[in-house]
TORMI-637953 format. One line per field, with one value per residue (C-alpha): x, y, z; residue number from 1; residue in three letters. Coordinates in steps of 0.1 Angstrom, whole numbers, plus 5000, padded with zeros to 4 digits. Layout:
// residues N
c1 = X	...
c2 = Y	...
c3 = Z	...
num = NUM	...
residu = ALA	...
//
This chain:
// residues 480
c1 = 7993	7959	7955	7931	7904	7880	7844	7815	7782	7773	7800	7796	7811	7824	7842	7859	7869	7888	7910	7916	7924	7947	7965	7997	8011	7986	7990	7974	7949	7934	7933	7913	7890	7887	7883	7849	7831	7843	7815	7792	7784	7782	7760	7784	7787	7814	7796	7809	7829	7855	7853	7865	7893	7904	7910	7931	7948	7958	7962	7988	8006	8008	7986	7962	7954	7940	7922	7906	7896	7880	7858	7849	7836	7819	7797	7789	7777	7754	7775	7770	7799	7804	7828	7853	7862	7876	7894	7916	7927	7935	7952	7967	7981	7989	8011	8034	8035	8007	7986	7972	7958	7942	7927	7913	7902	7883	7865	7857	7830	7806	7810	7797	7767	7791	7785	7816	7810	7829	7854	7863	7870	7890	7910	7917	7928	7950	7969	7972	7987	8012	8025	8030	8001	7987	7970	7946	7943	7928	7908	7894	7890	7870	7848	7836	7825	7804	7790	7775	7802	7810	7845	7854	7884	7902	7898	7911	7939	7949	7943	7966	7996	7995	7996	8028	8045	8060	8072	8048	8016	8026	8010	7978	7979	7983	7950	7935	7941	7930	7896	7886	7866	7848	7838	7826	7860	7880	7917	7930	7965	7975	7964	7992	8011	8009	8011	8044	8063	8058	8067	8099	8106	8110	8127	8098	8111	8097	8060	8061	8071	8043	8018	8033	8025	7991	7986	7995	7967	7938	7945	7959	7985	8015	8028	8056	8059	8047	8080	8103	8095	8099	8132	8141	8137	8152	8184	8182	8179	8212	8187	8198	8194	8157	8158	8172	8148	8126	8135	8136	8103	8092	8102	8090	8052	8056	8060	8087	8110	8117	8148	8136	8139	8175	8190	8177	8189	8226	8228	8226	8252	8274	8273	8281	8312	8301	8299	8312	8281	8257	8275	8261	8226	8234	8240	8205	8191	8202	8191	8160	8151	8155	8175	8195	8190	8210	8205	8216	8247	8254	8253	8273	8301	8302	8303	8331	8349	8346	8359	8386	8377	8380	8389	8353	8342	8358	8345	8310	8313	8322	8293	8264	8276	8274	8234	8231	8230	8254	8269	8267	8298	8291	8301	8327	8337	8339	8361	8385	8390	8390	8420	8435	8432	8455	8478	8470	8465	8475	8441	8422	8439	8422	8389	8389	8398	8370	8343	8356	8351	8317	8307	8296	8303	8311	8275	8260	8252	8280	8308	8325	8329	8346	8369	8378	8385	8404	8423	8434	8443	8462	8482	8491	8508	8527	8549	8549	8540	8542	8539	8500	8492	8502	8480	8451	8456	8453	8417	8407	8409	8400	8360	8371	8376	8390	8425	8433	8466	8489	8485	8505	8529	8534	8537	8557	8581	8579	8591	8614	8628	8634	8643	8617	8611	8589	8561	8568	8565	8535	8518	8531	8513	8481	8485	8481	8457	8435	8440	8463	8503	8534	8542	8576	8585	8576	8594	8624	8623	8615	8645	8667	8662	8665	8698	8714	8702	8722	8686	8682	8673	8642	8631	8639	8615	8588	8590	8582	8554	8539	8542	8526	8500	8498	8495	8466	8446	8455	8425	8449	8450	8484	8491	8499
c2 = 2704	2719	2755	2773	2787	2808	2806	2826	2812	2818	2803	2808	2787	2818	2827	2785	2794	2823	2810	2779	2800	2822	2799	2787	2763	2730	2717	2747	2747	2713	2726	2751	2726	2709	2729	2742	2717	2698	2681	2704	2725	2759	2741	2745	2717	2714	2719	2711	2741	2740	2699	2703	2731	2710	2678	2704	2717	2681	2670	2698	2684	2647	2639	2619	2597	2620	2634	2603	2598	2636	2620	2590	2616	2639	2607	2596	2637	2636	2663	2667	2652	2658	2648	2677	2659	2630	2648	2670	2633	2618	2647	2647	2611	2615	2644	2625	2595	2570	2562	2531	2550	2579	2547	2533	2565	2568	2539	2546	2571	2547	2536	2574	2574	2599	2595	2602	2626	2626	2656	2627	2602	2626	2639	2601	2593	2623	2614	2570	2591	2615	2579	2558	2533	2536	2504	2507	2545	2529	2505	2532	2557	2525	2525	2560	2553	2524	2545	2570	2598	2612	2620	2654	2679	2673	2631	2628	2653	2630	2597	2617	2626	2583	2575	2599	2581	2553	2552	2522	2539	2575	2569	2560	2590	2611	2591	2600	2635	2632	2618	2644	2666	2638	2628	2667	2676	2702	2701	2726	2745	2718	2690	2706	2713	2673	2660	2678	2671	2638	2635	2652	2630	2601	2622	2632	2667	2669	2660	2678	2705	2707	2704	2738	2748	2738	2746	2785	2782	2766	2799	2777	2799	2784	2784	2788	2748	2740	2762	2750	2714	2718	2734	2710	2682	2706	2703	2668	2661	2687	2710	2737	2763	2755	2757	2793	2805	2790	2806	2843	2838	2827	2860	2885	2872	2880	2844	2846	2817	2798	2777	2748	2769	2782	2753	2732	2758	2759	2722	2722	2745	2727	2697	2716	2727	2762	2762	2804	2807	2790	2807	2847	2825	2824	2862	2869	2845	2860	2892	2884	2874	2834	2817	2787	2751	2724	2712	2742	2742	2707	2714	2743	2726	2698	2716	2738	2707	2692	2724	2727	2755	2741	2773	2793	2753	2758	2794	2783	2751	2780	2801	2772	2764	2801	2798	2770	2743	2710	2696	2661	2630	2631	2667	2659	2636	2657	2683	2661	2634	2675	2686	2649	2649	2679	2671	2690	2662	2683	2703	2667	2654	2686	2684	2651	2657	2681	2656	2633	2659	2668	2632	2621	2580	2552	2538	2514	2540	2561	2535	2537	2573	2567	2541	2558	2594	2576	2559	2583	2608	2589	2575	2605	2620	2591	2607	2638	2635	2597	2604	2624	2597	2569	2594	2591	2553	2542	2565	2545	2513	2523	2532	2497	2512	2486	2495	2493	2470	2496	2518	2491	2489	2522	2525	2495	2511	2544	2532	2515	2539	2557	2526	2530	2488	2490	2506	2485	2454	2470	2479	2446	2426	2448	2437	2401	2402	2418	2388	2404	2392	2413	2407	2403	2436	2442	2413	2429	2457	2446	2419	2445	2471	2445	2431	2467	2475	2442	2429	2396	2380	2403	2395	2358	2355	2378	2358	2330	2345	2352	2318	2305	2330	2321	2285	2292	2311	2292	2315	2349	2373	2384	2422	2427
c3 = 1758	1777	1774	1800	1783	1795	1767	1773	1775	1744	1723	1683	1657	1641	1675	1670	1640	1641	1672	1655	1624	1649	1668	1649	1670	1662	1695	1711	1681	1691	1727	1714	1697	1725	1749	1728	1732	1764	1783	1764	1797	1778	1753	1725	1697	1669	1635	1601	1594	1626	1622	1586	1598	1620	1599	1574	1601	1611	1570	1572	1600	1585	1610	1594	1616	1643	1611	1603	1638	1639	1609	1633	1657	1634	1626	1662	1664	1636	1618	1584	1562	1529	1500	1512	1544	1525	1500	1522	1538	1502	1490	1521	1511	1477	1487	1512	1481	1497	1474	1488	1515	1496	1483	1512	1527	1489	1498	1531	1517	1518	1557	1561	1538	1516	1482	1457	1429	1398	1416	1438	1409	1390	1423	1432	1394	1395	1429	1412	1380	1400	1422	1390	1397	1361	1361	1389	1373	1343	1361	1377	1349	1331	1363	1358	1325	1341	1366	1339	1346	1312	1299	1310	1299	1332	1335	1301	1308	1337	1316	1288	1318	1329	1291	1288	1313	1294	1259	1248	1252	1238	1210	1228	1245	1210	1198	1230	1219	1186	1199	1222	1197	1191	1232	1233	1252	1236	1243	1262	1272	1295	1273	1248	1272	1285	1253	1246	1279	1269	1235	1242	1269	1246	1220	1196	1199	1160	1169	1202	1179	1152	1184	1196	1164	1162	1198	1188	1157	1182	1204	1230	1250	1257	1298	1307	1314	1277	1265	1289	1282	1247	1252	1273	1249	1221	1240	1251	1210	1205	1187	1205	1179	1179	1217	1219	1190	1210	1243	1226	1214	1250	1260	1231	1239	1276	1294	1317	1323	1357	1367	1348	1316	1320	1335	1305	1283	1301	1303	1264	1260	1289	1265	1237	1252	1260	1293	1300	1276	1302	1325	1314	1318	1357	1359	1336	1359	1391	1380	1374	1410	1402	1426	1409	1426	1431	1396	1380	1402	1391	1350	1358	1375	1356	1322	1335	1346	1309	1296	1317	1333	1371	1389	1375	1383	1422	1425	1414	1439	1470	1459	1458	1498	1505	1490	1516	1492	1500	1471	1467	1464	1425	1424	1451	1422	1394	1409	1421	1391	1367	1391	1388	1351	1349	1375	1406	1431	1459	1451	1446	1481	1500	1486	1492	1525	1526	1508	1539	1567	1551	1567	1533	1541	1514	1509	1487	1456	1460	1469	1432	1434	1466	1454	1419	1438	1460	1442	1415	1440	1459	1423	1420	1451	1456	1426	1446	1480	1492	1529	1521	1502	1526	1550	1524	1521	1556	1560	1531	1543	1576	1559	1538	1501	1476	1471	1430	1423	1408	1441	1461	1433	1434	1473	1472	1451	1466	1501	1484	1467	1504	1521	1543	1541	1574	1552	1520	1536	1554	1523	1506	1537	1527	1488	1498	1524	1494	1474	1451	1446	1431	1393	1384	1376	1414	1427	1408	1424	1460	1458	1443	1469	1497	1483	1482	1519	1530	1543	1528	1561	1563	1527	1532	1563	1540	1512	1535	1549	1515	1501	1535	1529	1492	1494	1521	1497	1461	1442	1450	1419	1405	1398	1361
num = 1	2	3	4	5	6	7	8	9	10	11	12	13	14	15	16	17	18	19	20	21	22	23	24	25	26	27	28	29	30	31	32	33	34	35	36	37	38	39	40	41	42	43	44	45	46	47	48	49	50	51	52	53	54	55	56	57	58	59	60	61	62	63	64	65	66	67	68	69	70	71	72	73	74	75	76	77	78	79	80	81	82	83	84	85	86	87	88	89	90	91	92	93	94	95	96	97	98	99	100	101	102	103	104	105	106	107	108	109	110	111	112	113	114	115	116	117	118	119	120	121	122	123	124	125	126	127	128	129	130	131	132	133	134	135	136	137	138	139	140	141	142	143	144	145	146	147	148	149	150	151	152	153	154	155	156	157	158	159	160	161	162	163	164	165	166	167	168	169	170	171	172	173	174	175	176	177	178	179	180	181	182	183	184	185	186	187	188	189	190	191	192	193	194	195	196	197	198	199	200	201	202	203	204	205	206	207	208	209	210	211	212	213	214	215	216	217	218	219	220	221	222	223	224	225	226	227	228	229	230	231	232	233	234	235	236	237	238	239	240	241	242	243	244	245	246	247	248	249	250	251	252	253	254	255	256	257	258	259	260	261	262	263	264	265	266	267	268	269	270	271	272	273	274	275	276	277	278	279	280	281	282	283	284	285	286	287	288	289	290	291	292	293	294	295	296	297	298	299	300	301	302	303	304	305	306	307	308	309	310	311	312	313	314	315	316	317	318	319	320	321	322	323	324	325	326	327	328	329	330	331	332	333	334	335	336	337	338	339	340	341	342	343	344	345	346	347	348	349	350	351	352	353	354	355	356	357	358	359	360	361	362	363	364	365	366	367	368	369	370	371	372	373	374	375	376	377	378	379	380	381	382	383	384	385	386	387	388	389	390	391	392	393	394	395	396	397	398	399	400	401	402	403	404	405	406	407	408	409	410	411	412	413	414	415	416	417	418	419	420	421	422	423	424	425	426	427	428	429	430	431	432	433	434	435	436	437	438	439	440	441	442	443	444	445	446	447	448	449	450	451	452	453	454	455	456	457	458	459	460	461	462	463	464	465	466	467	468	469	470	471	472	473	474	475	476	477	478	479	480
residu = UNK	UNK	UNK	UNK	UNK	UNK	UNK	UNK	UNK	UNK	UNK	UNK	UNK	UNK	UNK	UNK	UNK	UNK	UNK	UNK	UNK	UNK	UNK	UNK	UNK	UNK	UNK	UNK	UNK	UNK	UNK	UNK	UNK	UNK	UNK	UNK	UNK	UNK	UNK	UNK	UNK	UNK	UNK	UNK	UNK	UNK	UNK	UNK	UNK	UNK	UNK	UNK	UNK	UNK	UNK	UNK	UNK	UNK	UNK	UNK	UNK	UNK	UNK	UNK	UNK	UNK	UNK	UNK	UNK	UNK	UNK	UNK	UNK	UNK	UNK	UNK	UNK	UNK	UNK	UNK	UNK	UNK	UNK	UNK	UNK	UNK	UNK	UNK	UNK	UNK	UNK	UNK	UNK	UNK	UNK	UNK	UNK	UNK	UNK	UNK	UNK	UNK	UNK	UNK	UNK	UNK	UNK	UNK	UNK	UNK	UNK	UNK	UNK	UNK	UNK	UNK	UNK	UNK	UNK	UNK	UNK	UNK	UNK	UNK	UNK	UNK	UNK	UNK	UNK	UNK	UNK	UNK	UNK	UNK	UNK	UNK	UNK	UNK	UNK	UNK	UNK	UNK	UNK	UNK	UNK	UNK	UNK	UNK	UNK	UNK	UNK	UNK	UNK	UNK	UNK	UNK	UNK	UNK	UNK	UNK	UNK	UNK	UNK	UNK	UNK	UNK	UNK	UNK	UNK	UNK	UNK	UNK	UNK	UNK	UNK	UNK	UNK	UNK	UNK	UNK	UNK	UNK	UNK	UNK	UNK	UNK	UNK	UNK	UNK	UNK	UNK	UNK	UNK	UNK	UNK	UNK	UNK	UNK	UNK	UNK	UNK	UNK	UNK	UNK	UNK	UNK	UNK	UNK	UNK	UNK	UNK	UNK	UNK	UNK	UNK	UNK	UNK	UNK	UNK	UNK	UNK	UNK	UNK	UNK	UNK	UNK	UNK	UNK	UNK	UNK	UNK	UNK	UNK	UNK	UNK	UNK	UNK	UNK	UNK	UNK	UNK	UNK	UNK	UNK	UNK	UNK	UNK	UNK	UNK	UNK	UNK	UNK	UNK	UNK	UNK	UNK	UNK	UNK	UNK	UNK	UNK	UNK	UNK	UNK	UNK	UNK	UNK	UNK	UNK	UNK	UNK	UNK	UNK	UNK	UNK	UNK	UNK	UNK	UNK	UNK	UNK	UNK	UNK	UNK	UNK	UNK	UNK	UNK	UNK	UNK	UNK	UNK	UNK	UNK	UNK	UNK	UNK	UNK	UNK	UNK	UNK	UNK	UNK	UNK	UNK	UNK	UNK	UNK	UNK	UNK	UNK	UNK	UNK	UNK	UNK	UNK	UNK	UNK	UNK	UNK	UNK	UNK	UNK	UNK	UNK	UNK	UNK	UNK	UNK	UNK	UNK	UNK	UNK	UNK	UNK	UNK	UNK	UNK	UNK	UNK	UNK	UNK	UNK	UNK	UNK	UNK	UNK	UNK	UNK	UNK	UNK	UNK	UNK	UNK	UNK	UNK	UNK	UNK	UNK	UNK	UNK	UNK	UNK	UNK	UNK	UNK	UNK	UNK	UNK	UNK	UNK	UNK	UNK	UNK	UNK	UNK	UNK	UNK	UNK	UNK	UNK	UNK	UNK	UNK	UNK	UNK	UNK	UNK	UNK	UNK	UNK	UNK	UNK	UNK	UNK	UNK	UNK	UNK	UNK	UNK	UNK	UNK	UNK	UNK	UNK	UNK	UNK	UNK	UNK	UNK	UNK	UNK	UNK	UNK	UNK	UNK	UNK	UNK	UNK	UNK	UNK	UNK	UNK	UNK	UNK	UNK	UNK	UNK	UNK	UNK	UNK	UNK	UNK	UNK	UNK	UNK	UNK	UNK	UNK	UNK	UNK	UNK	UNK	UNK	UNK	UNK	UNK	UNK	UNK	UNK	UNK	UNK	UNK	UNK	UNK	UNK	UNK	UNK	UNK	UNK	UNK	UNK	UNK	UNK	UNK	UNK	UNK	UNK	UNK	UNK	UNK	UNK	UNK	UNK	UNK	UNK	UNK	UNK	UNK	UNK
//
């Protein structure tokens, strides 16, 4: 996209700037860039400042190519470069999850006579950290050290977050800790605060605990992360007691929780079996201005669920789709097995129905949900309802869900039952096609049914075609 633009003969960098800065729509930002500067005739040259604007502008958009190339240019102008330039690209990078590039572009410093300073080293170790590549993190932490940067509060923070990562190297991290003082660092409220989010996530809710302590005595304040980590790990240990102490004293010294907070706090009540308790959370929540997420939905719904609550469960699943949120197949899953366990599979057969219409497709992590739902709903109706479930049946193996052995039995004996052979021998043709054969009980029942209907001739030439079929496939599983 060109825009027409009409400069002045004495165009100023300020004057690029605040049109760039203006113009929302990127495409007509670069026009505007462009436009500046083309073929020179008012004299005008890019400088740093709109160079650098630029490259965020296209750092913002993903763009990071064109950025890079912008950086090209700036070089073959003779503009000034500095350390900046290269950062906005690898924090670009890091926040889309690509480390490796952040990486390269790192390296590419040099290529522009740019020399990194130890902001550069610390923002690169930070992004390696944050995408789980600890070991080149620490290969490159070691290289600081040979390059005469000293250890500073923030690099050992970040060295402190990669060691909290993995259970093994805890410990290492809590030395770490221990040795700052003596490397002239003095720990600060999100070295505590680092420290503790890990401990707890390995269940060292004890330690984490005695390092809030001592966090409080070295005049370190707590954030409102710090508490909600520890609470979180208070309730992951079933401490939750200590977590709510813990949460009123968040609140008497003026920290105000997030969603993280109360949704930990709820999911340790949920599996406590108090989930109307977490519920009055929700309503202190919302009243407070915090809007719950899909997470706290999900605790919710499924601690209702294990209480048996599944109507405040149902009225809590309406109300998260009328926030805009779409609820997943696992919470699909939940509803419908809670209304199967109690016997409503009416109820189960429409959200199903609804979980189908939603589009949500059998796929590779969700395909035992699928199957189990499936299957236990449709168990159930064909006590009540055989024709819905035969309905339910034939969608399912249209999308190619494995069909459980006792759900042919029990359409088998269903149709039966009616006399509606058509759709026995149907379903019975289905059975052994799935490598699966009747047990005797089912036999019984099939030649007993067929014998009172006077149609022995139709049963004869089906019991041929299943021993055809059976001595074609000899590996075949039987039912029982």
């Amino acid at each position: 996209m060109k825009l027409a633009m009409k400069w002045s003969k004495n165009v100023t960098t300020l004057q690029v700037e605040q049109l760039i800065r203006a113009e929302k729509n990127l495409c007509k930002a670069i026009s505007i860039f462009d436009s500046a500067s083309g073929e020179y005739r008012n004299g005008y040259r890019h400088d740093h400042t709109t160079f650098r604007l630029m490259i965020s502008r296209l750092v913002s958009a993903n763009q990071f190519k064109n950025a890079e190339e912008l950086v090209k240019r700036m070089k073959e102008e003779r503009c000034r470069i500095d350390e900046d330039v290269f950062l906005s690209i690898c924090r670009g990078y890091g926040r889309v999850h690509k480390p490796m590039e952040a990486v390269r572009v790192f390296e590419s410093m040099k290529e522009f006579e740019c020399d990194a300073s130890e902001r550069c080293y610390v923002t690169l170790l930070s992004i390696l950290v944050d995408e789980n590549q600890l070991k080149m993190a620490r290969r490159l932490y070691r290289y600081t050290r040979k390059v005469g940067f000293r250890p500073s509060v923030v690099s050992l923070n970040i060295l402190i977050k990669a060691l909290c990562k993995n259970d093994g190297t805890v410990d290492a991290a809590v030395s770490m800790f221990r040795e700052m003082p003596n490397r002239g660092c003095v720990p600060d409220s999100y070295t505590y605060g680092t420290l503790i989010s890990g401990l707890c996530k390995f269940g060292r809710t004890d330690e984490a605990n005695e390092l809030f302590r001592e966090m409080g005595e070295k005049g370190c304040v707590p954030t409102v992360v710090t508490y909600s980590s520890l609470i979180h790990g208070l309730c992951k240990s079933e401490k939750l007691s200590e977590a709510m102490t813990l949460f009123k004293e968040m609140k008497s010294n003026g920290v105000k929780p997030n969603v993280f907070t109360y949704s930990s706090l709820m999911d340790g009540l949920c599996k406590c079996g108090r989930s109307l308790q977490a519920m009055k959370f929700l309503d202190v929540m919302v009243d407070e201005h915090l809007s719950p997420n899909m997470i706290t939905y999900t605790i919710l719904i499924q601690g209702l669920c294990r209480d048996g609550e599944i109507q405040q469960a149902v009225e809590l699943f309406d109300r998260m789709k009328l926030q805009g949120l779409k609820p997943d197949v696992g919470l699909y899953g939940k509803i419908i097995s809670s209304y199967c366990d109690v016997g409503k599979f009416h109820e189960a057969a429409n959200f199903l129905d609804e979980m189908v219409l939603a589009g949500f497709s059998p796929k590779r992590l969700t395909w035992s949900i699928h199957v189990r739902t499936h299957n236990n709903v449709i168990r159930g109706l064909c006590e009540t309802d055989l024709n819905r479930a035969f309905h339910l049946y034939l969608g399912m193996r249209t999308r190619g869900l494995s069909v459980e052995p006792d759900v042919f039995s029990a359409f088998i004996k269903g149709f039966c039952k009616k006399s509606n052979f058509d759709k026995a021998c149907r379903v019975l043709d289905h059975m052994v096609c799935d490598g699966c054969l009747p047990d005797e009980e089912l036999w019984r029942v099939i030649v007993k049914r067929f014998s009172d209907e006077r149609k022995m001739l139709e049963y004869a030439e089906l019991l041929q075609g299943l021993f055809v079929q059976k001595r074609d496939e000899p590996e075949q599983l039987s039912v029982g």
